[in-house]
N, C-alpha and C positions, 0 to 999 in steps of 0.2 A: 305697655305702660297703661295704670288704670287712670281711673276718672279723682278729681277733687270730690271729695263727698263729707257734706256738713251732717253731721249726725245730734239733732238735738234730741236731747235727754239720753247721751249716754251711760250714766252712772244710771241708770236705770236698771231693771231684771233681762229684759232683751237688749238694751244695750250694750250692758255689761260683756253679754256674747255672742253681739252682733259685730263689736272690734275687728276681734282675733279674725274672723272670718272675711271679714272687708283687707285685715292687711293683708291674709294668706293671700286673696285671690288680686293682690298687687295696686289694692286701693291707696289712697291718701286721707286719712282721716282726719278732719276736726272735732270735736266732741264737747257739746255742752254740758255743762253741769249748773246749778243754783249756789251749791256749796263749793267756798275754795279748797275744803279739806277734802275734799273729792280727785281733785286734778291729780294730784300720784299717782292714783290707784288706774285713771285712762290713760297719762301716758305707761304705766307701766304692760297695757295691754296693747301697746301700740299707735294711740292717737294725740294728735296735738290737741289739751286741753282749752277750753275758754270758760269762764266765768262770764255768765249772762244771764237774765231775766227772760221767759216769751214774752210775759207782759211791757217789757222796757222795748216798744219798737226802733226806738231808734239804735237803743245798744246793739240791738240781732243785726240788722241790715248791716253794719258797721262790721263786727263778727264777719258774718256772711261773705263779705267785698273784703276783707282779709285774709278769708280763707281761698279765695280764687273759686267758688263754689261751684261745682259745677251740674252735682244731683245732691238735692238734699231729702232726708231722712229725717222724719215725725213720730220719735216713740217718746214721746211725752205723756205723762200721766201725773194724775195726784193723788193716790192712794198711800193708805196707812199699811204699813208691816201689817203680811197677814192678812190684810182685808180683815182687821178687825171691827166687828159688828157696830163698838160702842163709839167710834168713829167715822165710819160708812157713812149716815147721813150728813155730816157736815162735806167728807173727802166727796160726797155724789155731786154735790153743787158745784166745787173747786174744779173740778176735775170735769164737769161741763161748760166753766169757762174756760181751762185750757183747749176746750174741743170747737168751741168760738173764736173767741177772743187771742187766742194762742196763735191757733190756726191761722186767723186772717190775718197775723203780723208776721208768721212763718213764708206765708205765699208773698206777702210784699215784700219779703229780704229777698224771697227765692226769685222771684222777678227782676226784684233792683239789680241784682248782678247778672243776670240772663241764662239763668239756670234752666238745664233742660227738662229734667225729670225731678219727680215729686213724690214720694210715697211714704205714705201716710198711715198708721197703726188704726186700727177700730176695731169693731167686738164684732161676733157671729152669731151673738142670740136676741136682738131686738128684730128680726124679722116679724109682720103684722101677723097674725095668727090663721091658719090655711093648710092648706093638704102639704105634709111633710115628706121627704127633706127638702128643704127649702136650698133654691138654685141665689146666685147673686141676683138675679132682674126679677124677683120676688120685692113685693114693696116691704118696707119698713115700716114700726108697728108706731107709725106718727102719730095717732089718736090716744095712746099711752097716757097712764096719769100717775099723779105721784113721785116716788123714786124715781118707777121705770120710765116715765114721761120726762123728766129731767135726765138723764142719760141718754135716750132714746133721740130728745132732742139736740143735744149737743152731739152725738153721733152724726146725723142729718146736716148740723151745717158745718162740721169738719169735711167729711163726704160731698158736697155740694161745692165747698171752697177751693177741694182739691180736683176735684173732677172738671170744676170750670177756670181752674187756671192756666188757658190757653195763654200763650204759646206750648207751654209746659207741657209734659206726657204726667198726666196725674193718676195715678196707682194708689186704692185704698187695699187695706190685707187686714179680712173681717176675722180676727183669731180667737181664736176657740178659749174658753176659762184658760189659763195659764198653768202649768206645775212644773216642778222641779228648780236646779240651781238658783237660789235669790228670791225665786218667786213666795216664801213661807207654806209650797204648800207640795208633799210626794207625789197629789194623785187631785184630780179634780174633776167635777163632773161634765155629762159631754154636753155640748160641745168642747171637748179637752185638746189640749196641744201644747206640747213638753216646748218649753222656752228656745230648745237649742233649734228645734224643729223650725220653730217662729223667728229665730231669727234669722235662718238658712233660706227662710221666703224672701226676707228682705234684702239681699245677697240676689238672690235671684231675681227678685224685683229689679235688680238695679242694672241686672245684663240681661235678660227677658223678658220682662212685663210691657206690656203693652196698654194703653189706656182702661183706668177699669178697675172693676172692682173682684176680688177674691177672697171666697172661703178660705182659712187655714185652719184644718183642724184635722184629729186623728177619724179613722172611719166613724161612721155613728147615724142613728136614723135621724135627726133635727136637721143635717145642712147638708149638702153634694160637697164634693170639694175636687168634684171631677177638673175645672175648670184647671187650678192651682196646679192639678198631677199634669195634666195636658198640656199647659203653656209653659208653666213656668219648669217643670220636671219635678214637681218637689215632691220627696216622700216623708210620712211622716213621722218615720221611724229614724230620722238623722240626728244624730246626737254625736259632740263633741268629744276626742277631739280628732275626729276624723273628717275629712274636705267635704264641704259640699260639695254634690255633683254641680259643675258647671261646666257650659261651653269652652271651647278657646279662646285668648284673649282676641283675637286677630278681628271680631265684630268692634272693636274700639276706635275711636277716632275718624270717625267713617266721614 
């Protein structure tokens, strides 16, 4: 029997196929969306839909303590189709208060109901600038300006939020530029990492991860991602629709 697991921003690129792979391996999904015209499309990949805001904190906790929650799941984003350029600077702002503001009303639902585990999507190329490839306990490049300093920021207190929401096992997964199914794009530069791949970390996040922070991305000279192959098992050639490797369920309910 697997775990209650609140998956906000399902209808999302890894959401979308992080589902399938949460029911195979015997999860129970709930799955948020913004849009109600959304809901079909998650229950049809297997999770019980909700319609809710991150920003509306009281709606999520409410959600949350409905869903019996027991690990919840942070792939929330606010990006335009495509990462298109002529919208990137507005979507960079949005999209660093869902990395705040999101965040910290994500941990107080995950709290309010006494949720164990935590894990949280973030990026793998705001590392501060230094001898490459850069490991997870490499600092981040917090003195950034600009774009990259708005990003960069809102990475920092998404990662910070979740790292200290004790009692919780807080798990961030730094992933590499995104391509394929959903993502608008076949191929992308490294740090890269195929969507199925990214979402097969957070599957594994959710039966092996341990407090902490992980690279997810394909081989490449910018990041290690030794960490990710070692703990959690992942490779980064797993594309759907074949099972992630995973353990037995028999670590469950301990």
């Amino acid at each position: 029997m697997g775990y209650r697991i609140f998956l906000a921003g399902g209808s999302g690129a890894i959401g979308r196929r992080l589902i399938p792979q949460l029911v195979d391996a015997g999860h129970q999904v709930t799955a948020t969306t913004r849009r109600a015209a959304k809901t079909e499309e998650l229950r049809a990949l297997g999770a019980d839909p909700v319609v809710v805001d991150v920003f509306d904190a009281g709606g999520l906790r409410t959600a949350a303590a409905a869903a019996k929650s027991e690990i919840v799941i942070h792939q929330l984003t606010d990006l335009p189709p495509g990462l298109d350029p002529a919208r990137m600077g507005e979507a960079i702002i949005g999209n660093a208060r869902i990395r705040d503001e999101g965040t910290r009303n994500l941990v107080e639902a995950a709290r309010s109901v006494g949720a164990r585990r935590l894990i949280a999507q973030s990026i793998a190329w705001v590392y501060a600038p230094g001898p490459e490839p850069h490991a997870e306990t490499d600092q981040l490049d917090s003195s950034a300006e600009g774009g990259r300093g708005i990003s960069v920021g809102g990475v920092i207190a998404l990662e910070r939020q979740v790292l200290e929401a004790s009692p919780m096992t807080g798990i961030v997964l730094r992933y590499g530029h995104l391509y394929g199914p959903g993502t608008g794009a076949e191929t992308a530069a490294d740090p890269a990492v195929h969507v199925d791949a990214a979402a097969c970390a957070a599957l594994l996040a959710v039966e092996r991860g341990s407090q902490g922070a992980f690279n997810v991305a394909e081989p490449n000279s910018l990041i290690t991602t030794d960490k990710a192959v070692s703990e959690l098992g992942w490779r980064a050639s797993f594309r759907l629709p074949s099972e992630c490797d995973r353990p037995p369920l028999r670590w469950m309910r301990r």
